[in-house]
N, C-alpha and C positions, 0 to 999 in steps of 0.2 A: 461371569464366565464368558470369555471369548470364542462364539462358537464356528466361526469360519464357513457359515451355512453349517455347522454341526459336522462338519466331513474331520476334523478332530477325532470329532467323537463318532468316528464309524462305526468303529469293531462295537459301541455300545451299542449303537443303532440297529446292528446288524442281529445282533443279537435279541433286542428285546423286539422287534417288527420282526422276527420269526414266529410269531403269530402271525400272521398276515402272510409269510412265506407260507405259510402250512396248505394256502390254496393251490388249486391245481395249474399247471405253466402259465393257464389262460385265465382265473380269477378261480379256479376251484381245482384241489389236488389234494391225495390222501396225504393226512398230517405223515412228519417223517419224522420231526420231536420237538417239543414246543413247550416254553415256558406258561405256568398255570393262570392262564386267566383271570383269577382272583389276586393272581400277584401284583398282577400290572392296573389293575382297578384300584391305583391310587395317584396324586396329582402328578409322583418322579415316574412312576409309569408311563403315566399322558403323555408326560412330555417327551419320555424315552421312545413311544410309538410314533410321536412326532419327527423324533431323530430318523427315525430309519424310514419314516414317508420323503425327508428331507434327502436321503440316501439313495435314493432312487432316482434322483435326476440323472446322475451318471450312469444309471444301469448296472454298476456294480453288486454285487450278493448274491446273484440269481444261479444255482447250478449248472454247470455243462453252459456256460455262456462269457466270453468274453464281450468287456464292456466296452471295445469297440465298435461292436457288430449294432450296436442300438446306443451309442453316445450322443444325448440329446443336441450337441455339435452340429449333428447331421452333414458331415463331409462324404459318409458315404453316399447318401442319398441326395442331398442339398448340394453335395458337391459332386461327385462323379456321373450322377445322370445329368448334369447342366453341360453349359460350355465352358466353365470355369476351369475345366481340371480333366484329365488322365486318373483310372487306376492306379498308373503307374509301375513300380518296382521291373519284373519281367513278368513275359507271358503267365509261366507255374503257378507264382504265388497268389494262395487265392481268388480260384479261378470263379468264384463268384460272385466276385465283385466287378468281375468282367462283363458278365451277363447283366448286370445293374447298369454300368457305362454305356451297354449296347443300347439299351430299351428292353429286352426280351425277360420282362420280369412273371419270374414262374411261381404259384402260391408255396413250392419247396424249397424254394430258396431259404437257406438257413440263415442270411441277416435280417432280411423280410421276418421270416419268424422270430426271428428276436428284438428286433426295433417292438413288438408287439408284445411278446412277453413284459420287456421293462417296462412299455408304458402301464401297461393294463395292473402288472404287480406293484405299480403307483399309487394308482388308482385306488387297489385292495387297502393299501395302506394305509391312504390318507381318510377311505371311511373305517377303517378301525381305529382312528385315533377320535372320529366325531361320535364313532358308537362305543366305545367305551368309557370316553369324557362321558356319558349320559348317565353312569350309573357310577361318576364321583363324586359327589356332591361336598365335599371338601374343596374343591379346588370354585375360589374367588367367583364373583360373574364377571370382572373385569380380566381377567385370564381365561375365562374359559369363552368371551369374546373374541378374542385374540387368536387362540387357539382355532377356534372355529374357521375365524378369517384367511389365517396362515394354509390352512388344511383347506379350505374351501380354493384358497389360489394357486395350492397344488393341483389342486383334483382339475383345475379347468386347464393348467398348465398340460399335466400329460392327459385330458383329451381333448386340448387345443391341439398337441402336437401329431397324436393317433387322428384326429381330422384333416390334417394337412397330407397325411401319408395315404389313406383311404378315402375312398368317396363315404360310405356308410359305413358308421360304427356304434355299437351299441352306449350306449351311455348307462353306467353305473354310477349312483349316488347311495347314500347311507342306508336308505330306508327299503333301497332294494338289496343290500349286501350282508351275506347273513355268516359270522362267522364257523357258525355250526351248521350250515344247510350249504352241504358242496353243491348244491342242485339251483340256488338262488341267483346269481350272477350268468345264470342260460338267459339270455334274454334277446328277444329279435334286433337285428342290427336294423330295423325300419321308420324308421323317426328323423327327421333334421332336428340334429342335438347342437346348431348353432344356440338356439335360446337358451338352453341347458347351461353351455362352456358361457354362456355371455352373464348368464345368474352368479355363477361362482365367481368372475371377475367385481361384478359391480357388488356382491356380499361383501366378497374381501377387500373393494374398494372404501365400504361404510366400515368394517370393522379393525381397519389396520391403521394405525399411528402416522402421520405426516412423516415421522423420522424412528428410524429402530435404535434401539440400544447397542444392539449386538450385529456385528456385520452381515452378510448374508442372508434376513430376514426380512421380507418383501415389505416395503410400504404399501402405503393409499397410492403413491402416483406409480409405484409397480404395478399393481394391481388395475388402473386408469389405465398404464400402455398398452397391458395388454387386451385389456377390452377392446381398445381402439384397437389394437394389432388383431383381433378376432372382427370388428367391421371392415378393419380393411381386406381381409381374405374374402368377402361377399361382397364388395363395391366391384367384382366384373362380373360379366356370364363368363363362365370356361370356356364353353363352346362357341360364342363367338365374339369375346372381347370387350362386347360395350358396358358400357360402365352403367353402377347401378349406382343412380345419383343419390336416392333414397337413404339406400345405407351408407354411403359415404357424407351424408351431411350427420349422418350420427358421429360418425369418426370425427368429422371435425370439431365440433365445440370440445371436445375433450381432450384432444391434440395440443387447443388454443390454452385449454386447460393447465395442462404440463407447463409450456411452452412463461404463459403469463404466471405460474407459481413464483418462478425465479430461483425455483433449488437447483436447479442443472444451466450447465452452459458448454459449450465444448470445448474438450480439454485444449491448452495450447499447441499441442504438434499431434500431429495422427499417429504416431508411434505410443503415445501417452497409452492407447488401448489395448496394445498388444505385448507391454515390457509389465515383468512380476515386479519392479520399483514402482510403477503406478496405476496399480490395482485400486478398484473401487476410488477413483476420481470425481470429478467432478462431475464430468459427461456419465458416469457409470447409473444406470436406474435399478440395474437388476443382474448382478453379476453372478455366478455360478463359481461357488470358491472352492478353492484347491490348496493342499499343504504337503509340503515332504517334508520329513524328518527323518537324523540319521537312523532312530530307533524304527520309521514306518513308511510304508510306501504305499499303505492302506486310502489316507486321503489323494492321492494326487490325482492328478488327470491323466487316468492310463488311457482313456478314447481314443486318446490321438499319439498314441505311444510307435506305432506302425510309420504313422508319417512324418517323417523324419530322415534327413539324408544320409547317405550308406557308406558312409565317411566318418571317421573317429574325429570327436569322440563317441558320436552316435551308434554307427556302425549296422544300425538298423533303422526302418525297413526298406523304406524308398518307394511308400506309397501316397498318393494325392497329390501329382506331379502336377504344377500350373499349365495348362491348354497354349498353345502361341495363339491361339483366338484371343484369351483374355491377354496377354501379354501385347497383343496389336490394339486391344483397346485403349491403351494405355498413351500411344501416340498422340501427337498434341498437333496442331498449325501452327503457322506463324505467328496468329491472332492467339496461342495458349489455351484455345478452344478445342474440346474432343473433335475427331472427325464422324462424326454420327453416323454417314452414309457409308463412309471409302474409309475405316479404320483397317479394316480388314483383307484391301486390295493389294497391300504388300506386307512381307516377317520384317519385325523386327531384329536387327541381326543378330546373327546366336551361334556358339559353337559345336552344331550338332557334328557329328561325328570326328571331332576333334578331339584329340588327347591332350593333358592338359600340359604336357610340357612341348604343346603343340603352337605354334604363333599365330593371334587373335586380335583381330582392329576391332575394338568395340564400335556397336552403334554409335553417331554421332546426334541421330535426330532428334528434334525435339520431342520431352516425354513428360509426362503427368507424374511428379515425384510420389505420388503414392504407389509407383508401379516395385519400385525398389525396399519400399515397407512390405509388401505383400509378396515376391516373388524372389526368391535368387537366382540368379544369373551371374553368367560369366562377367570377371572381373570384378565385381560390386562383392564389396564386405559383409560378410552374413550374419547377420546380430555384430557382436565382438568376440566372435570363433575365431574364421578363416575366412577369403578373398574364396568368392564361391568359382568351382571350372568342373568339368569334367568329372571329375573324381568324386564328385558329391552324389554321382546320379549310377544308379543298377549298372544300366541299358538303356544306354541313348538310342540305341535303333528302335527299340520298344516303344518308349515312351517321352523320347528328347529331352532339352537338354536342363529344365528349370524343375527348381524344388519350392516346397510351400515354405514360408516364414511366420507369418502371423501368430501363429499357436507355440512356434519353438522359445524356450527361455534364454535367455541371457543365458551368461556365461555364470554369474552370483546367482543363478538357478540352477544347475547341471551336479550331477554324480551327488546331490546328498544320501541318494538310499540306494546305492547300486545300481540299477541301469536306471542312467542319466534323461532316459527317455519320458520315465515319470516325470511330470510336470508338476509345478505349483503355480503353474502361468493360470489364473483367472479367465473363463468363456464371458467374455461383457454379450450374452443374448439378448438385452436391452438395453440399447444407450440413446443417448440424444440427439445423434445423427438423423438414426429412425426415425423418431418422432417429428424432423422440422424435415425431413424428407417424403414420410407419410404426407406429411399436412401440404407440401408442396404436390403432390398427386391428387388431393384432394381438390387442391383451388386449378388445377387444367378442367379439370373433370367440370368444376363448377363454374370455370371461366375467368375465375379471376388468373388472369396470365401472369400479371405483373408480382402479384404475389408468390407467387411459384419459383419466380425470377430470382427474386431475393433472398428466399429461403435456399431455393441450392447457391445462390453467391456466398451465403454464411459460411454452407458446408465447402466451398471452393478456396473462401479467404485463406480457411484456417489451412488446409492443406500446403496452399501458397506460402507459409511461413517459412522463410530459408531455415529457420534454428530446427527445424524438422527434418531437413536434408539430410537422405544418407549421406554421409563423407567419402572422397576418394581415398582409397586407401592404395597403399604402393608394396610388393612384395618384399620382403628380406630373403636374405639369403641362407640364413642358419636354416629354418623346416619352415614347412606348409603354414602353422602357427607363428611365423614372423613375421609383421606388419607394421607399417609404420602411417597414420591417420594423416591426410592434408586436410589443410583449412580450406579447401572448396568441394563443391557439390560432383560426386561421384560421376552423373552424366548431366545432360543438357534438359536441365530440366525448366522449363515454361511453361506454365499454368498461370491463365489470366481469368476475371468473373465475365458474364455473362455484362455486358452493357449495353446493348443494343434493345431496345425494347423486343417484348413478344409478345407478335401482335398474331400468330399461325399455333393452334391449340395440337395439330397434328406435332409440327416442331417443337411445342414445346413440351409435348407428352414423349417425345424419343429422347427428347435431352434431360429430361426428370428421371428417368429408367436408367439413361444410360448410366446418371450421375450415380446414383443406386446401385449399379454394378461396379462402379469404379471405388469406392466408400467401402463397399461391407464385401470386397472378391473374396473368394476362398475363409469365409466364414459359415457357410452352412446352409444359404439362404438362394441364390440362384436358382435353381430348380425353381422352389417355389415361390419366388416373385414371378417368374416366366409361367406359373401354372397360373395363379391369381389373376394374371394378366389374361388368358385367355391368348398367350402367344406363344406357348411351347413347340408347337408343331411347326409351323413355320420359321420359326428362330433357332432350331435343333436342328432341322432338316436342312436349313442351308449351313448352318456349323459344321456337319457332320460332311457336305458335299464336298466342302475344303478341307476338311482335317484329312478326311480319308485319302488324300493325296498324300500326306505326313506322315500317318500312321496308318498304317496298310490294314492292321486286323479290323480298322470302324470302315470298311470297304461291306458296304450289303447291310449296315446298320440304318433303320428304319424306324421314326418315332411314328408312331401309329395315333393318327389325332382322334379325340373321345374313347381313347384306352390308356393311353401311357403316361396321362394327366396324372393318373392314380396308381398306386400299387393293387396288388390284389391280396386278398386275407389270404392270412397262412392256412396252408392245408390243415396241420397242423388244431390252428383253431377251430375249424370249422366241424372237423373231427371229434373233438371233445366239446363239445357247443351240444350235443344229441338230446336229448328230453324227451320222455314217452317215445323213443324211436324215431325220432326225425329230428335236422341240425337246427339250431337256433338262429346261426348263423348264415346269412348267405351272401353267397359269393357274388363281385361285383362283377354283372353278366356282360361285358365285356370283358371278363376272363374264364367264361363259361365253353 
C-alpha cells in the first residue's frame, strides 16, 4: 500500500485520530464524539492512529482552523517575519498577517494560536498511538519497533518545530499524556526540552530502517538530520551570536555521517526540488507528501494555497510576495561571486508601477540563476504558465512587483480537484543541501575554512549547471498563454565557486549564511536561521530601514532584540493551561 506519508489516506486518518482530537485546542478538550477505544486497540487501529499523527503535519483536521494559518512550511512565520518576503496581496486581506511582517507579535493573534494548536494536536496524537500500541499485544515486536520510532520522530518533529516558534514550551511525552485525564497535559512550560526533542530523534534514529518501503516514512538518516538540525539550533547564543562550539561538534560527526552514507547526493538542477515530476529524489531526505485527485483535494497542500498569483489560472491570493532585499541578493560580480557587503546598495530592475502592456527593458546585470527558480518577475517565464508582468500581482503599490515560485506546480499539477491552488507539489523540509550547508557552518565555527569552502562550492556547482536555466521565453500574440521557449538563458546569469582560499573566518561565516539564504529563499526557513544565528535584530533592523522606503506601511516597524526572537504563547493557551486555580503555562516575560 502506497502511502504518500499516508495523506491518501487522510479522511481515514482523520477519522480514526479523532481520538486524540477529543482533547482540548491545547492537548485537553471536552470529547465532541469519538470512536470506542477498545476498537482501535488492535494492530489496523495502531496504525490507523498512526495515520492521523502522520496527518498533522500539515495541520489539517483541527476545527475552526485553516491549514494555512499553522502549515509546517512556515512562510508565514519563516517567511514574512524575515527579509525574504512581503505579506503581500493588499492592505485588507488578512490584516494579521501584517502584524507578523511588522514584529508586533500579540499572544491573540489567531495564527500564533494556531501554529500552536496543530503542533500540540501532534503531539496528542503521536502519544496515543505509543499508548495504545501498549495494550496490543498482537502486533509483532518488529512493528511495533518501527512503530514506536516513526511516532517518536513525529513527536520531536512538532516539538522541534513548537521550539523554534517559542522560547519555552512544555514537553509532552506518553507517560505524561492521559487519554481519559483532560487535566494530564497541564504541565509547566519550565524545563529545556532540547534533550527531550533530541531523545526522540536519536530513538527514532536506532529504530527506523536505512530505507522505507513505503514513501513518506522517515528513515535512520531522517531521523540523524534532524537531530543534527536540533544541535544546530543551540550551536549560537541568541542574544549575542557566538557560537557554542560544544554543541556544534555534536552536529558534526553526524552530518559527516549522512554526508559519508552515500544515499543522497544533489539532485542535478535546483529546480529538481521544487517541480511535482521530481518529488522525493535523490537530494530528498525527508519530504512532506502531497496528492490530488479528481475525486479529493483532501491530501493536497492547501498551506500554501493563499500564495499564489492573482492571475488565471490561479486567480487567488497574492500573498508571500518575494522582498527586492532578497531579489538584490541574488546579484552576482563579475567574479559570479555574491556581493556579500553591497548586494543591497542598489534594485534590481522591476516593473513596479507598470502596467503590463506597459514597455519594460529588463535587468541586464549579472544574476545568480537560482533568483529565477525562486522568484517571478517581469518578463521570465513562470513554471510553464505564463511570461510573469504586472498582471500576476494584487497591488503593486502594496506590495511590488514579484511573486513566489517555489511551492507553485507545474502546469501537469493545476485544476485536478477544482481550485487549481491545491497542490500535490511535495515540501522537501529536509534535503541535502542542508546537511552539506549545516556542516559547512560547522567547520568556520571550528576553523576548518577550507572545508566550508568546498562544501558550499558543491552547493554553488550544482546551481551553475546551464541544463537548470530558466529559458527565455518570447510573447505570442494570440493570449497571455502564448509563448514561444528560446534555447538560451532567460537573463545574465553568472555564477562562479568560490576559488580563492579562506583564510578570514569573519568572511567566510557571511558567505556560508549568505549561501543559505540564496539555496533555501522563500521556503520557510529565514527567520529562523537569522534567530539561531543570534542575528535577527541587526539584519531585520537594517532590512526594514530600506524597505520602508519601498513599502511605506513597514515605516515605524521595529524588531525588538531579546523579544521578537520568539513568538509569545497564545492567550489562548495559557487560558486553558489553569490547574487548582492558577496557569500552567507561562507567558515568555518579554511579552509580559
Amino acid at each position: 500500500m502506497d502511502t504518500k506519508i499516508f495523506k491518501y489516506m487522510l479522511s481515514v486518518g482523520l477519522a480514526i485520530g479523532i481520538v486524540s482530537a477529543c482533547k482540548d485546542e491545547f492537548l485537553s478538550r471536552d470529547p465532541q464524539g469519538q470512536y470506542s477505544p477498545t476498537a482501535l486497540k488492535t494492530p489496523a487501529g495502531v496504525e490507523g492512529l498512526l495515520v492521523g499523527a502522520y496527518a498533522m503535519i500539515d495541520g489539517q483536521g483541527l476545527d475552526g482552523q485553516d491549514s494555512w494559518n499553522n502549515d509546517i512550511q512556515s512562510w508565514v512565520f519563516g517567511g514574512l517575519a524575515s527579509d525574504d518576503s512581503y505579506k503581500g496581496t493588499d492592505a485588507g486581506d488578512q490584516p494579521e498577517q501584517s502584524f507578523i511582517e511588522k514584529w508586533d507579535f500579540q499572544p491573540t493573534n489567531n495564527h500564533i494560536r494556531n501554529k500552536w494548536r496543530g503542533l500540540f494536536k501532534g503531539v496528542a496524537r503521536t502519544n496515543d498511538v505509543i499508548n495504545t500500541m501498549a495494550e496490543v499485544p498482537a502486533i509483532s515486536d518488529a512493528r511495533r519497533k518501527q512503530i514506536t520510532a516513526e511516532a517518536r520522530f513525529l513527536r520531536g518533529l512538532f516539538h522541534f518545530e513548537a521550539k523554534k516558534m517559542w522560547k519555552t514550551i512544555p514537553y509532552i511525552d506518553e507517560t505524561i499524556y492521559k487519554l481519559d485525564d483532560l487535566e494530564s497535559t497541564k504541565i509547566p512550560n519550565d524545563k529545556d526540552v532540547w534533550p527531550m526533542i533530541e531523545a526522540d530523534f536519536k530513538a527514532a534514529s536506532e529504530g527506523l530502517p536505512e530505507v522505507q518501503s513505503q514513501v513518506g516514512r522517515p528513515t535512520k538518516w531522517a531521523a540523524l538530520a534532524f537531530l543534527a538540525k536540533a544541535y544546530m539550533y543551540q550551536g549560537w547564543n541568541i542574544s549575542t551570536g557566538a557560537a557554542n562550539v560544544a554543541v556544534l561538534q555534536k552536529a558534526k560527526p553526524i552530518l559527516e555521517q549522512i554526508i559519508a552514507s552515500g544515499k543522497f547526493t544533489l539532485a542535478p538542477k535546483f529546480e529538481d526540488n521544487f517541480l511535482i515530476a521530481t518529488r522525493n529524489n535523490a537530494e530528498s531526505i525527508f519530504e512532506i507528501q502531497y496528492a490530488v485527485s479528481s475525486a479529493s483535494g483532501d491530501a493536497a497542500d492547501a498551506g500554501v494555497g493563499l500564495a499564489h498569483p492573482y492571475i488565471d489560472p490561479w486567480g487567488c491570493c497574492g500573498f508571500y510576495q518575494p522582498s527586492q532585499n532578497l531579489v538584490n541578493a541574488f546579484k552576482t560580480g563579475a567574479n559570479g561571486l555574491p556581493l556579500l557587503d553591497t548586494f543591497n546598495d542598489s534594485d534590481v530592475k522591476n516593473d513596479q508601477g507598470l502596467k503590463y502592456s506597459d514597455p519594460f527593458e529588463p535587468y541586464t546585470g549579472t544574476l545568480d540563476p537560482r533568483l529565477d527558480q525562486t522568484v517571478g518577475r517581469r518578463g521570465i517565464l513562470f513554471k510553464d504558465f505564463k511570461i510573469h508582468g504586472s498582471d500576476f500581482i494584487r497591488d503593486q503599490t502594496y506590495a511590488g512587483p514579484y511573486s513566489p515560485k517555489k511551492h507553485i506546480s507545474e502546469k501537469a499539477g493545476f485544476g485536478i480537484n477544482g481550485w487549481g491552488n491545491l497542490s500535490s507539489n511535495n515540501y522537501r523540509i529536509m534535503r541535502y543541501g542542508m546537511i552539506l550547508l549545516w556542516l559547512a557552518e560547522c567547520e568556520v565555527e571550528l576553523g576548518n575554512l577550507e572545508n566550508a569552502r568546498k562544501l558550499v562550492n558543491q552547493i554553488r556547482t550544482r546551481a551553475a549547471n546551464p541544463a537548470g536555466f530558466v529559458k527565455k521565453a518570447v510573447q505570442g500574440a494570440k493570449s497571455r498563454d502564448d509563448y514561444a521557449v528560446m534555447n538560451e538563458p532567460a537573463a545574465n546569469y553568472v555564477i562562479k565557486t568560490y576559488d580563492q582560499p579562506w583564510t578570514d573566518a569573519a568572511t567566510a561565516r557571511k558567505a556560508v549564511r549568505f549561501e543559505s539564504r540564496l539555496e533555501f529563499a522563500m521556503e520557510g526557513h529565514r527567520f529562523f536561521d537569522l534567530q539561531r544565528w543570534g542575528i535577527a535584530a541587526e539584519t531585520l533592523n537594517a532590512y526594514v530601514a530600506v524597505e520602508s522606503n519601498k513599502r511605506v506601511y513597514k515605516k515605524g516597524a521595529v524588531f525588538t532584540k531579546g523579544k521578537n526572537e520568539f513568538f509569545p504563547i497564545p492567550q489562548e493557551a495559557i487560558d486553558r493551561s489553569y490547574k487548582g486555580g492558577a496557569a500552567t503555562l507561562v507567558q515568555d516575560p518579554a511579552y509580559k
